[in-house]
C-alpha positions in Angstrom: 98.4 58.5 108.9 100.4 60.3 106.3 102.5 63.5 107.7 102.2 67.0 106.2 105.4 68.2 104.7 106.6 70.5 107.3 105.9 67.6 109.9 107.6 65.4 107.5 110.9 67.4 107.4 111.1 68.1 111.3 110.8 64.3 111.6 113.3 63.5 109.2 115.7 65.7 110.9 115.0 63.9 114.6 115.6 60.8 112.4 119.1 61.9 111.3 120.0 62.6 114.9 122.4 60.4 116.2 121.6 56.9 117.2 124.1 57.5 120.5 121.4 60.7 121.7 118.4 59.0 120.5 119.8 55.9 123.2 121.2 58.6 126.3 117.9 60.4 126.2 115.2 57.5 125.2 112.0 58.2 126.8 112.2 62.0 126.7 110.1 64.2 124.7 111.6 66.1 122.2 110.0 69.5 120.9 111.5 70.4 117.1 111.2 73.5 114.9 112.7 74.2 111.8 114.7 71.3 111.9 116.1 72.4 115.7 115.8 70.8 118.5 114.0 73.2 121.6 114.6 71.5 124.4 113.8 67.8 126.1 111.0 67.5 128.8 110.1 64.7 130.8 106.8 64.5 129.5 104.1 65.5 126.6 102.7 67.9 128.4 105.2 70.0 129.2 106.9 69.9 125.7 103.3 70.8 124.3 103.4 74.2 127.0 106.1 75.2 125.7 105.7 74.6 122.4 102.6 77.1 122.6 104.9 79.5 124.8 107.4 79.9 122.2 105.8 79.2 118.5 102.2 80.1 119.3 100.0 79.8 116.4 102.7 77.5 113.9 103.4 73.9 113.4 105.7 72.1 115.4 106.9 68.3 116.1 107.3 66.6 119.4 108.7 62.9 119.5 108.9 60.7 122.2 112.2 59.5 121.9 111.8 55.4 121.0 108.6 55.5 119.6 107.1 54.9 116.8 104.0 57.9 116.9 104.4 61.1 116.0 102.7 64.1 117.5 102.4 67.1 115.7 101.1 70.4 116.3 99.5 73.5 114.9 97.6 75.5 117.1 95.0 76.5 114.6 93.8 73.3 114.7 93.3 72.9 117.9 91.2 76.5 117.7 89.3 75.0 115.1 91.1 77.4 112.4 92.2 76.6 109.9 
């Protein structure tokens, strides 16, 4: 599946995070926006919450640290807006 562009550049930035972080925190969910990282949760779901809480209806990335899928969110979609 072929990322948007804004998708694209928040992964690229968790990619150009440091190999060392990526290792200390593997298994954590990471929630990015605009190339910044919001915080690490300890699972999906809460990353997902606050993603909502804090960028409503926008695009945002969360990664779980050591794998290979990326999840991606824009709450309009999820509305069925588009």
């Amino acid at each position: 599946m072929a990322l948007d562009e804004d998708i694209k550049r928040e992964y690229d930035f968790y990619l150009s995070q440091p190999e060392e972080w990526k290792k200390e925190n593997y298994g954590k969910t990471v929630l990015i926006k605009d190339q910044k990282i919001h915080g690490l949760y300890a699972s999906y779901e809460d990353a997902f919450q606050e993603g909502i809480k804090q960028f409503g209806d926008t695009k945002f990335l969360i990664h779980e640290i050591g794998s290979k899928d990326v999840l991606n969110y824009n709450t309009f979609s999820l509305t069925g807006m588009t």
